[in-house]
C-alpha positions in Angstrom: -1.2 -3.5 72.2 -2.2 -3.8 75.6 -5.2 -5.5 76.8 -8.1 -2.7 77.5 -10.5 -2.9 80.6 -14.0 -3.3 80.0 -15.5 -4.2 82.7 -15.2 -5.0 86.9 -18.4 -5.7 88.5 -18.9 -7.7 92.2 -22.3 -9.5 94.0 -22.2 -10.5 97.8 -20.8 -13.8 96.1 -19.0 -13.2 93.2 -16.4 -10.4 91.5 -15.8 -10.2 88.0 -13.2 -8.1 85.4 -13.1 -8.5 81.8 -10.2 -7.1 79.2 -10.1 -7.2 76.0 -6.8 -7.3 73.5 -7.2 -5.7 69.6 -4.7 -7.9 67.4 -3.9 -6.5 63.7 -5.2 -9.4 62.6 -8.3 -11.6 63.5 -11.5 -11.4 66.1 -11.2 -9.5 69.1 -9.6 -11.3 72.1 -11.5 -11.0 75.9 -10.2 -12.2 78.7 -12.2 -12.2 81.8 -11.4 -13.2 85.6 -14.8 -14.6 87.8 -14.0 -15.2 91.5 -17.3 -17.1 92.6 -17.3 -17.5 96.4 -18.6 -21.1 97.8 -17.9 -22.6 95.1 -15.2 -26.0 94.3 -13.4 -26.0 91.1 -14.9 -29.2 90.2 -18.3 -27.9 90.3 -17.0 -25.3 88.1 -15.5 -27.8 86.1 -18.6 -29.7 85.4 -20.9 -27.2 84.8 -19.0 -25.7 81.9 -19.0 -29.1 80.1 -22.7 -30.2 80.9 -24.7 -29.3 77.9 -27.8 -31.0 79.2 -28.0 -28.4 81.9 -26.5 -25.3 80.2 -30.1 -24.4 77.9 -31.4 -23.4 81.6 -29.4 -20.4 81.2 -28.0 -20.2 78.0 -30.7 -19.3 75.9 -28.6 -18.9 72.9 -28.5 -22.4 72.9 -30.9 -24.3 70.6 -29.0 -27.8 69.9 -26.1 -29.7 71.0 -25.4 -33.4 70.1 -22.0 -35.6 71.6 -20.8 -36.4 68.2 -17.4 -38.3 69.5 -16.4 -39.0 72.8 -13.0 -40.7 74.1 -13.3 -42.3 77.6 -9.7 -42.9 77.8 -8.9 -39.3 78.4 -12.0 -37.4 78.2 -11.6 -35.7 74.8 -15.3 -35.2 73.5 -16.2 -33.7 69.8 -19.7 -31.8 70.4 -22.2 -30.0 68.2 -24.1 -27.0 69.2 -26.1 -24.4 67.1 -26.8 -21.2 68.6 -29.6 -18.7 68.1 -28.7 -15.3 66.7 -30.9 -12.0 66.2 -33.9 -13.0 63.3 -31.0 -10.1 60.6 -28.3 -12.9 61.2 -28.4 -16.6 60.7 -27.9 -18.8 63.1 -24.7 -20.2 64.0 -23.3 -23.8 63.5 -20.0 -24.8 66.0 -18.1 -28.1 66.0 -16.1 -28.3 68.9 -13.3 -30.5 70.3 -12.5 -30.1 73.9 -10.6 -31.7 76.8 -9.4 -31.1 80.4 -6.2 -31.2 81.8 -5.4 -31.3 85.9 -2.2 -30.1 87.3 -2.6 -30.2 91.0 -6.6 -29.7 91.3 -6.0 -26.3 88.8 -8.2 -27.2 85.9 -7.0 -26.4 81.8 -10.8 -26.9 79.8 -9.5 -26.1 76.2 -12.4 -26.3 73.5 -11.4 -25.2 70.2 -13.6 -25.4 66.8 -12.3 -28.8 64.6 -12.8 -29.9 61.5 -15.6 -32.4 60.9 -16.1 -34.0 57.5 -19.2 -36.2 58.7 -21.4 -33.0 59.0 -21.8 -31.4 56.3 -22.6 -27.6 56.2 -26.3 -26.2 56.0 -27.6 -23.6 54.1 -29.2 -21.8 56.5 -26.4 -22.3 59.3 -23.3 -20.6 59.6 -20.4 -22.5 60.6 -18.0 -20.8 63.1 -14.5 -22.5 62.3 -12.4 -20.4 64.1 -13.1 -20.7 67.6 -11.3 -21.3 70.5 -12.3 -20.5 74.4 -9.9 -22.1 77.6 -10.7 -21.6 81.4 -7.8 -22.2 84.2 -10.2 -22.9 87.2 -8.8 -23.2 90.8 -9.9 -22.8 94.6 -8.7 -19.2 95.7 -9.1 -17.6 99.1 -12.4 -16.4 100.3 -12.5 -12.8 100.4 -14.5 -13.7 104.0 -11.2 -13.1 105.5 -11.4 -16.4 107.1 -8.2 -18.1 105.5 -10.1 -21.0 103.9 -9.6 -21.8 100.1 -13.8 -22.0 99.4 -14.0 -19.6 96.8 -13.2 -20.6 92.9 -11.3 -18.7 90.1 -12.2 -19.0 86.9 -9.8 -17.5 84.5 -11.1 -17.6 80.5 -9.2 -16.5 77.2 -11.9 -16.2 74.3 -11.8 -15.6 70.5 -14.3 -16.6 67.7 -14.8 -15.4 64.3 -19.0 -15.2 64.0 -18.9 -13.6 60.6 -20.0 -10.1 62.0 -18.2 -6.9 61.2 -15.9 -6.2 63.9 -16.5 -2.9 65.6 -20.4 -4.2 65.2 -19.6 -7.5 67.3 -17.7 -5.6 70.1 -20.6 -3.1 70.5 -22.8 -5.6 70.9 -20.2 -7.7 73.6 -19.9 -4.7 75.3 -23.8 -3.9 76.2 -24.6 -7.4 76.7 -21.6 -8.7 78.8 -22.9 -7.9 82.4 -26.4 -9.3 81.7 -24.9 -12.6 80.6 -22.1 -13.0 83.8 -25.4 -12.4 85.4 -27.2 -15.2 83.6 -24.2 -17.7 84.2 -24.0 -16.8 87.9 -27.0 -17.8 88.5 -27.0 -20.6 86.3 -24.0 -21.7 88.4 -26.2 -21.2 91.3 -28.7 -23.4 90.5 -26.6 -26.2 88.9 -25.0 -26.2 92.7 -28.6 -26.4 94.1 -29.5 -29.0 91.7 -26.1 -31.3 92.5 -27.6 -31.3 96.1 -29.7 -33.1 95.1 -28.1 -36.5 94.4 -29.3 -36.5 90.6 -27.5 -38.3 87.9 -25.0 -36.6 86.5 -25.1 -35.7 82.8 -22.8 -37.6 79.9 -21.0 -34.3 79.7 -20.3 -34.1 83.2 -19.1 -37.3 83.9 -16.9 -36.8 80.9 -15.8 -33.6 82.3 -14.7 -36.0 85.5 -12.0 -37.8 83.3 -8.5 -35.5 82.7 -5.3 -35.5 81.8 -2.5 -35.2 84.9 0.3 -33.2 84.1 2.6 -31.8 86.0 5.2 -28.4 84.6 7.8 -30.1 86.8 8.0 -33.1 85.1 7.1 -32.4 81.3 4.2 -33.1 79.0 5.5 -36.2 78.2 4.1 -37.6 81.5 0.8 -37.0 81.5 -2.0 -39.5 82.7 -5.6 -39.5 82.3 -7.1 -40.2 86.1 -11.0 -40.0 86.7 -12.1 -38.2 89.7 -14.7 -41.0 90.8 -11.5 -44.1 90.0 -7.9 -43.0 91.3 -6.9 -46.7 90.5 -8.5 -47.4 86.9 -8.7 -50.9 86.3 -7.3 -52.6 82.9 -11.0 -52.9 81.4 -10.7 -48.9 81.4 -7.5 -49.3 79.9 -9.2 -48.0 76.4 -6.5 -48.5 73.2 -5.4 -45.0 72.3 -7.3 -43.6 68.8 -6.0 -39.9 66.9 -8.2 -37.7 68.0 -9.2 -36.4 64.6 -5.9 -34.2 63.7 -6.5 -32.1 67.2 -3.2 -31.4 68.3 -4.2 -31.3 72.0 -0.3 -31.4 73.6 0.2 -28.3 71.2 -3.3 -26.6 72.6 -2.5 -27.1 76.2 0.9 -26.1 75.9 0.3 -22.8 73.7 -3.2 -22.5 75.8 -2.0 -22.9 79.1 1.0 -20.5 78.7 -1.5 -18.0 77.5 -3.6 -17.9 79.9 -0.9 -18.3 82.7 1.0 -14.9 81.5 -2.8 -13.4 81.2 -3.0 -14.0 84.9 0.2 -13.5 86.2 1.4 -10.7 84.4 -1.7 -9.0 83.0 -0.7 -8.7 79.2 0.2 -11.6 76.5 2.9 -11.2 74.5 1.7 -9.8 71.1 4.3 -12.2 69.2 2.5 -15.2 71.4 -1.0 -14.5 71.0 -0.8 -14.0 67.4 1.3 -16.9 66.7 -1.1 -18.7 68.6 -3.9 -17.5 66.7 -2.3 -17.7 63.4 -1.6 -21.3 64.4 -5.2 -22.7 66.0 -6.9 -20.9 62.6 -4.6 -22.9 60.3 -5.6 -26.4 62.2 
C-alpha cells in the first residue's frame, strides 16, 4: 500500500504535509515533512530533545525523568507519562534515543526499550512499541533569496497506545493541525528564549553530543563529536558501556534508510517497513 495524504497546510513561516501508510499488521505509520523558515537545524535539534522546555507546549506531558544518560555519545534513556482523555488511562513511555550527524543533516532516533528498573503501574499504561526518527537539515528559503536559512524536518512515527485502530486515526486526524500549530509556536518561543543567553537544559546539551558518520565511508567509522568541543580531550574519553540491549547501528541503519526513501522517493517499501517494524517490536 501506498502512503495516503492527510494533510498540507503553510504559515508566512512554515509549510507542512503529513502521509500516512496502513500496514497489515501493526499501528498506523505517519510520516510528516515541516519546512520551518528562519530556523538552524541545531535549534531544531535541541528543542526536540529538551524535556525541560517541551511542557510549555506539550500539554500532554505530565512527567519526564533522565533515567540513563551516556556522555560518550549522547545516548539518553528517558521517562515520560503523558495525559490522556479522563475514558483512557494515562500512558507510561520508556524511551532510548540518540543522534547521529552526517554532514550537519541530523538522525534523532527514539524508540521505546525495555527497562527492568521501573516497574509497571497499575493505573499507567506502558507503550512498548514505540518508535519516532526525524532527519533535520537546513533547506533553501522559499524567500527566493538562495540562502540555506530555512530547516526541514522530516519525521517517520509509529506507536501502539492500546486504542482500537480506526478510533486512534480519527482522532490523529482532527487533532493533527492544532498540534503542528502548538509545536510551531513552541519552536518559536524556544528560539526567543535561546536569545536570551539562558542555560541550556540537560537534555539539550545532550542533544549537542552525536555520532559522525559518514554513508561514504561505512558505519564502522563513526565518532561521537560535541558541537560546543571539536577536539575532545582524553578526560571526555568516557570507557564505552552496552547500552541496555539497544541495537542503535541496527536503528540508524534500518531508520535512516526509512526515512531517506520516505523523502526521496515518496513511498517505503512495504517489505522494508514491515520488516522494520516486525524487527524494532521484537527488541
Amino acid at each position: 500500500m501506498e502512503w495516503q495524504c492527510m494533510m498540507e497546510r503553510s504559515t508566512s513561516n512554515m509549510r507542512y504535509q503529513a502521509w500516512r501508510h496502513e500496514p497489515k499488521e501493526g499501528p498506523t505509520v505517519y510520516r510528516s515533512r515541516s519546512v520551518f523558515e528562519d530556523a538552524t537545524p541545531e535549534l531544531v535539534r535541541d528543542f526536540f530533545w529538551d524535556d525541560e522546555f517541551r511542557p510549555k507546549w506539550d500539554t500532554m506531558l505530565a512527567y519526564f525523568k533522565i533515567l540513563e544518560e551516556y556522555p560518550h555519545n549522547g545516548t539518553m534513556i528517558v521517562h515520560w507519562i503523558k495525559k490522556f482523555p479522563f475514558f483512557c488511562s494515562d500512558r507510561e513511555y520508556i524511551i532510548g534515543r540518540r543522534i547521529w550527524d552526517a554532514g550537519k543533516t541530523y538522525y534523532c532516533v527514539t524508540k521505546g526499550v525495555p527497562y527492568p528498573g521501573l516497574q509497571k503501574r497499575d493505573k499507567l499504561r506502558r507503550v512498548d512499541l514505540y518508535f519516532s526518527g526525524w532527519v533535520i537539515r537546513a533547506v533553501e528559503s522559499r524567500k527566493g533569496d538562495g540562502q540555506m536559512s530555512a530547516c526541514e524536518v522530516t519525521l517517520l512515527h509509529y506507536e501502539d497506545m492500546g486504542i482500537p485502530k480506526d478510533v486512534a486515526k480519527l482522532g490523529v486526524r482532527h487533532a493533527m493541525w492544532g498540534a503542528v500549530k502548538k509545536l510551531h509556536s513552541g519552536m518559536r518561543a524556544y528560539q526567543n528564549a535561546r536569545k536570551s543567553e539562558a542555560l541550556l537544559s540537560r537534555s539539550a546539551l545532550m542533544a549537542r553530543i552525536t555520532t559522525k558518520i559518514s554513508f561514504d565511508e561505512g558505519m564502522d567509522s563513526s565518532e561521537t563529536v560535541d558541537d560546543d568541543e571539536e577536539d575532545r580531550s582524553p578526560a571526555l574519553d568516557i570507557q564505552r558501556h552496552k547500552d541496555h540491549g539497544i541495537d542503535w547501528k541496527w536503528i540508524v541503519v534500518g531508520g535512516t534508510v526509512a526515512l531517506v526513501c520516505g523523502l526521496h522517493s515518496g513511498a517505503i517499501g512495504k517489505a522494508l517497513l514491515l520488516g522494520a517494524g516486525q524487527r524494532l517490536a521484537r527488541k
